[in-house]
C-alpha positions, 0 to 999 in steps of 0.5 A: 761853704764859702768863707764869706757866707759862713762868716756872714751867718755867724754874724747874723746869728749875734745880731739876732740874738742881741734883737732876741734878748731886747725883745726878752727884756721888752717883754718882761719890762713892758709898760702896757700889756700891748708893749708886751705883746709887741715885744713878744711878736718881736722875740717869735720873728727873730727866733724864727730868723735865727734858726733860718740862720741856723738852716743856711748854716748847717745845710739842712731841711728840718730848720726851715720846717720848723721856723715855718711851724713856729711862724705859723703859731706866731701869728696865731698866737699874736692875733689871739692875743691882739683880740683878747686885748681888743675886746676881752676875749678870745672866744666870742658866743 
């Protein structure tokens, strides 16, 4: 792999990790329910970026496969969340 690139992923690696952990500490410190929703939709996108990262890195398949499953539950979850904080529940009869 070229230097620049091998470089380049380890500096990305930090910089998603320094987002992860402002995401973390909104999510635990948030001021409305919504503010902690949103820092939890923050913390599942750069996750999922880190271990893209991690893909280009190694220079494997499975890391792709797995930041594609927990994007998909991402959003899921997200708007589940969204919706119960909408209207009261996930779940309408």
């Amino acid at each position: 792999m070229n230097l620049i690139l091998t470089w380049a992923c380890y500096f990305a690696l930090c910089c998603f990790s320094l987002a992860t952990l402002c995401a973390f500490i909104r999510l635990l410190k948030g001021a409305t329910p919504q503010d902690r929703v949103l820092g939890l939709d923050t913390m599942y996108i750069n996750c999922m970026l880190l271990i893209l990262v991690l893909g280009m890195l190694y220079r494997t398949s499975w890391y792709f496969d797995i930041a594609l499953l927990i994007s998909l539950l991402g959003f899921v979850s997200s708007s589940a969340l969204s919706k119960f904080l909408l209207r009261g529940e996930v779940i309408e009869p």
